[in-house]
C-alpha positions in Angstrom: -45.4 42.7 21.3 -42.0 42.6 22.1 -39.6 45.9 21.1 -37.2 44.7 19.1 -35.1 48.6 17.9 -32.9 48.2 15.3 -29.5 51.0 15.5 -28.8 52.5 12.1 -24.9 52.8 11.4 -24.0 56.4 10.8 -22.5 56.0 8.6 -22.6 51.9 7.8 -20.3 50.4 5.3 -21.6 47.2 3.1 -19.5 45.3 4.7 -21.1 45.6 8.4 -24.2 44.9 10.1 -27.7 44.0 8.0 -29.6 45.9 5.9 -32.0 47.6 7.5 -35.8 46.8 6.3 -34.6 45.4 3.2 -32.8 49.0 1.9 -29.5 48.6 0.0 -28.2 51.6 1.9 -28.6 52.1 6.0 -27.7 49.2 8.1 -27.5 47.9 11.5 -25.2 46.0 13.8 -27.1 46.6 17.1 -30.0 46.3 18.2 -32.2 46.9 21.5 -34.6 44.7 22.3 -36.2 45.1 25.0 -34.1 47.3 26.6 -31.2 45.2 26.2 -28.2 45.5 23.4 -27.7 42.4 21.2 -26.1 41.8 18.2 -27.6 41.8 15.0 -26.0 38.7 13.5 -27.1 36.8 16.9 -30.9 37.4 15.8 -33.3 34.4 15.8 -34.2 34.0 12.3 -38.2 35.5 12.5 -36.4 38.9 14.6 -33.9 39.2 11.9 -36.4 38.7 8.8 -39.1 41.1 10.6 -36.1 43.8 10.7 -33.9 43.1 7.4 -35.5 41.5 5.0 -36.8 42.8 1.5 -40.3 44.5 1.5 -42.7 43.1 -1.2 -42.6 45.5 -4.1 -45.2 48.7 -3.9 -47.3 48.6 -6.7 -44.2 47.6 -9.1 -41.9 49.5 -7.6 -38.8 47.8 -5.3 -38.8 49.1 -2.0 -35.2 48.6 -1.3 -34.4 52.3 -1.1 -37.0 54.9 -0.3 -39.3 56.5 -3.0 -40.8 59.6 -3.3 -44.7 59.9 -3.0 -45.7 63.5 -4.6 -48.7 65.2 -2.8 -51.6 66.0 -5.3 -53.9 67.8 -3.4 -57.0 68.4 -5.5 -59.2 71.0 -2.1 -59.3 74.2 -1.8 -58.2 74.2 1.9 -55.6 71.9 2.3 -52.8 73.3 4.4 -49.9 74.3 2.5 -51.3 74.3 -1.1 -55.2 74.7 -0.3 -56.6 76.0 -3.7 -53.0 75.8 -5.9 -54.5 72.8 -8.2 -58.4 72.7 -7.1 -59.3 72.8 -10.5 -59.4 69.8 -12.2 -56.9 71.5 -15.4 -54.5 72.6 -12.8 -54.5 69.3 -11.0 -53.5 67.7 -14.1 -50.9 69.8 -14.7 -50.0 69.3 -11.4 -49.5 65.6 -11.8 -46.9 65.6 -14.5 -44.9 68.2 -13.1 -44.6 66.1 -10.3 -43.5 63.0 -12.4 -41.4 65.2 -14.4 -39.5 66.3 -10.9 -39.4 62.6 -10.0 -42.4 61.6 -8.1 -42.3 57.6 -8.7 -46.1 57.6 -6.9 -49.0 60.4 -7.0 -50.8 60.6 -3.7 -54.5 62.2 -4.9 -56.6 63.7 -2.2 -59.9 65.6 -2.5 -60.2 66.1 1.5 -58.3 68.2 2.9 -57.5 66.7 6.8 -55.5 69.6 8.5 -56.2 70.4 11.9 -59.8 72.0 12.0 -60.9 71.1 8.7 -64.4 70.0 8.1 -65.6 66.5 6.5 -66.4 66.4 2.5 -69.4 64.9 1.1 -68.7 61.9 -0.8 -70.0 62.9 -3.6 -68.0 66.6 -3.9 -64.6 64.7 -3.2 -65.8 61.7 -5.9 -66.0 64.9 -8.2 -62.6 66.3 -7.6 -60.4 63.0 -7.1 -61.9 60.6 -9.6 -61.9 62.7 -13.2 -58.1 63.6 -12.5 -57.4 59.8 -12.0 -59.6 58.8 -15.9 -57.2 61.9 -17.5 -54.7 60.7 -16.0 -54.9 57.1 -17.3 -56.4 58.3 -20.1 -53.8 60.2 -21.1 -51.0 56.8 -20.2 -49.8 58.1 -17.5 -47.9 54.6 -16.0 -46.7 56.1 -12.4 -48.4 54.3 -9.9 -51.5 56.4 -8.0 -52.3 56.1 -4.6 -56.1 57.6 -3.1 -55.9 59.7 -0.3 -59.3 59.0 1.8 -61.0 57.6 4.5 -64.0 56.8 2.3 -65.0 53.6 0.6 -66.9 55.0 -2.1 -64.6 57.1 -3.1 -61.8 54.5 -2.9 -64.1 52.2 -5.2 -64.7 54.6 -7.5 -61.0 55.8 -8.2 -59.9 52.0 -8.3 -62.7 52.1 -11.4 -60.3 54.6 -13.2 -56.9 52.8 -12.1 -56.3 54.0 -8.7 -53.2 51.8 -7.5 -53.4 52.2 -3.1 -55.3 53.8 -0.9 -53.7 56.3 1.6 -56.3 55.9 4.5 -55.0 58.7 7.3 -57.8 56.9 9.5 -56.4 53.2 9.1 -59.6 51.6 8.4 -61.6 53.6 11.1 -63.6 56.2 10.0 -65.2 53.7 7.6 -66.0 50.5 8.3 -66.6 49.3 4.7 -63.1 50.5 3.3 -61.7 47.4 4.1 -63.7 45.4 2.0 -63.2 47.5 -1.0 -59.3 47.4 -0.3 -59.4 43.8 0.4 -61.6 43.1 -3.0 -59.0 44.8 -4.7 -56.4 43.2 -3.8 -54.5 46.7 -3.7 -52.0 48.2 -1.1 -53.0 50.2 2.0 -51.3 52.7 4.2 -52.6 52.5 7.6 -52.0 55.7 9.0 -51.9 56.7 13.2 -54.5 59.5 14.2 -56.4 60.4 17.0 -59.6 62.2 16.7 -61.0 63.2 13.7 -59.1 66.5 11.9 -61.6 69.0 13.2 -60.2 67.9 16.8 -57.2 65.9 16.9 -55.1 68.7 17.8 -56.8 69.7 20.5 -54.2 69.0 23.7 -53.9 65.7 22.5 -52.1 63.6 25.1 -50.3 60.4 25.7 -48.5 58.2 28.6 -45.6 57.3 26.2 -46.8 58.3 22.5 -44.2 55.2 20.9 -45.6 53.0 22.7 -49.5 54.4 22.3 -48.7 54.7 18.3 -46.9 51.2 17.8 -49.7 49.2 19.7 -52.5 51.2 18.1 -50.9 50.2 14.4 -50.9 46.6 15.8 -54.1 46.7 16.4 -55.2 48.6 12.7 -53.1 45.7 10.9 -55.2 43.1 12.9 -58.3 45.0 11.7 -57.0 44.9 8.0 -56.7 40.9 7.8 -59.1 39.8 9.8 -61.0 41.8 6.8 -59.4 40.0 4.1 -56.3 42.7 3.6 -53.4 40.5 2.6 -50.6 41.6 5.3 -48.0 42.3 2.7 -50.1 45.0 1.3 -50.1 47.0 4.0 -47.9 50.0 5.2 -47.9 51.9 8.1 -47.6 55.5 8.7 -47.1 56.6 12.4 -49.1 60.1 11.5 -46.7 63.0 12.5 -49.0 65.7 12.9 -52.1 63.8 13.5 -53.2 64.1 16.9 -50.1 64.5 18.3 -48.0 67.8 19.6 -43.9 68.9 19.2 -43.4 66.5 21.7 -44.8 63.6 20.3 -44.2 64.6 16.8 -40.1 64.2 17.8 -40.3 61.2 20.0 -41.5 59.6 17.1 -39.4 60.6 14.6 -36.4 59.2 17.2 -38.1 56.1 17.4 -38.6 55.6 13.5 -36.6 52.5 13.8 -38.5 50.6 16.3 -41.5 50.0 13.6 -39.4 48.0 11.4 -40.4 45.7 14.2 -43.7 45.3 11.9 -41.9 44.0 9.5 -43.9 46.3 6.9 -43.0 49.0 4.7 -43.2 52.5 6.5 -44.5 55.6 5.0 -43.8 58.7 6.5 -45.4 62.9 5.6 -43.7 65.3 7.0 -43.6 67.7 4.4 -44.0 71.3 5.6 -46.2 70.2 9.0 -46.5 73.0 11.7 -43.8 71.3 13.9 -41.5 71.8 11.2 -42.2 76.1 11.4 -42.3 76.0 15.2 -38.7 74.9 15.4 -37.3 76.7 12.3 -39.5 80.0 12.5 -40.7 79.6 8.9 -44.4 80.9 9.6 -46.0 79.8 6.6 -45.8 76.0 5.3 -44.4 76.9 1.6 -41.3 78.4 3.6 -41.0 75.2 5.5 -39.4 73.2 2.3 -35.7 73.1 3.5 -36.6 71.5 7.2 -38.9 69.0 5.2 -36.0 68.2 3.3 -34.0 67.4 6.3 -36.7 65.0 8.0 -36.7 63.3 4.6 -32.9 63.3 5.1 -33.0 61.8 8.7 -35.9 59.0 7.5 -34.4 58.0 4.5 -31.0 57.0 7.1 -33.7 55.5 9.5 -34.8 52.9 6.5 -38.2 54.5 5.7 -39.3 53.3 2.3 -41.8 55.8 0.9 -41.6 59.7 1.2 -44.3 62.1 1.1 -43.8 64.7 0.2 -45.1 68.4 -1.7 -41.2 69.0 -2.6 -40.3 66.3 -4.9 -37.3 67.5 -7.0 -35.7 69.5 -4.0 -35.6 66.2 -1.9 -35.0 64.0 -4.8 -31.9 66.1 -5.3 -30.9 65.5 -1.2 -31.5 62.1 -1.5 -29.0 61.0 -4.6 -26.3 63.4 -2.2 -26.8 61.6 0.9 -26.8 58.5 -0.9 -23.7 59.4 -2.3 -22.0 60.4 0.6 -22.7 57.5 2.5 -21.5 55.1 0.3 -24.6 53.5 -0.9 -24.8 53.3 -4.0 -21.3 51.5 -4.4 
């Protein structure tokens, strides 16, 4: 695969450069591809669609500027709001705050996968993910619900109740008949970058150049996906800060956000209040670690990241509408 990098402007006016991945706000004039500067409007056609064109629509919703995925956890032990809305009442309360603040998609998980944490039984995260999705739906709720799991039953059974996507932090590797139910479906699918399994990944996880490691492994997951029948423009691709991967990696990442435009997919990106975020800023515990979230959201939304997920929905709605402001993109 060739690396084809596309340079945000900082700030770009409408007048320069192309979009970039199909947002009607960052754009680019330059470009490196493979390690060599070129212009954008000198890109052959298939370079320039993979790396400006419009993404298809995420369950409804236009991806030309970047939307904000609220985190629903429904565990006990999750990381930063472990046991805040394990009860199926509080979960569902949960939800509509989190529309009410301006989450335009509801990410539902019933397995926590922090570092260390231990597998669920099917059947215990059936029980806590798939009654919150029938209340919700139920109740006519219309914002779109993604499924946070690496399991097919439990994926089949929330699409039953109106699930929308599946969030799959294992990109289709942890079980080998997700992809059929996805595919059946019909539905989206984020195919997220891990290594190991969350009761090890962070355990001195190591790489000889972590872009290139991530970007190759995604390559291969979205080869996985439609050779199983996933239709390509469903997919999205997450490069898993956090997962498997230390400070280091975690940053030369972020830098390199750009480069998987390359895909030409729809990215997803969860940062919200991940360890890396406290180790840099000193806030110890994750619920303190909302303002640095905020300004990774910041720094993806100018890189042309399309969906945000995130536990903070109104603080970095709020910073989005003033950076959108500020650069000029909304005029």
């Amino acid at each position: 695969m060739s690396r084809a990098v596309p340079l945000p402007l900082w700030p770009g006016s409408p007048e320069e450069g192309l979009p970039l991945a199909g947002q009607s706000g960052p754009r680019f004039a330059q470009l490196d591809h493979d390690g060599a500067p070129r212009a954008a409007t000198a890109l052959d056609p298939a370079t320039r669609a993979r790396l400006s064109a419009p993404r298809p629509p995420l369950c409804g919703l236009p991806l030309d500027r970047p939307r904000l995925m609220g985190i629903l956890n429904v565990t006990p032990d999750s990381f930063s709001d472990g046991g805040d809305h394990a009860t199926h009442e509080a979960a569902v309360a949960r939800a509509h705050a989190l529309v009410a603040q301006g989450a335009e998609i509801l990410d539902i998980g019933g397995e926590s996968t922090r570092p260390g944490a231990a597998e669920v039984p099917v059947a215990q995260e059936i029980a806590r993910v798939v009654p919150v999705v029938a209340e919700l739906r139920a109740a006519g709720m219309r914002v779109p619900l993604s499924i946070d799991t690496r399991k097919s039953a439990v994926a089949r059974a929330a699409l039953a109740e109106g699930a929308d996507m599946i969030n799959d932090v294992s990109a289709l590797s942890f079980d080998p008949e997700l992809a059929g139910v996805v595919a059946e479906a019909g539905v989206p699918l984020c195919l997220m970058h891990a290594r190991g399994t969350p009761a090890d990944m962070q355990r001195a996880p190591r790489y000889d150049d972590v872009v290139a490691q991530v970007r190759d492994a995604l390559a291969a997951r979205i080869e996985t996906a439609v050779s199983a029948g996933i239709a390509r423009e469903r997919l999205l691709l997450d490069p898993g800060i956090g997962f498997g991967k230390d400070l280091e990696h975690n940053l030369a990442l972020l830098r390199a956000l750009p480069l998987f435009h390359d895909f030409g997919l729809p990215l997803l990106l969860g940062v919200s209040r991940k360890r890396f975020i406290g180790t840099l800023s000193g806030a110890e515990t994750p619920k303190a670690r909302m303002p640095g979230s905020v300004a990774v959201a910041l720094l993806a939304a100018q890189q042309g990241v399309h969906v945000l997920r995130v536990h903070d929905v109104e603080e970095t709605r709020q910073a989005l509408s003033l950076l959108r402001a500020v650069m000029g993109w909304d005029e």
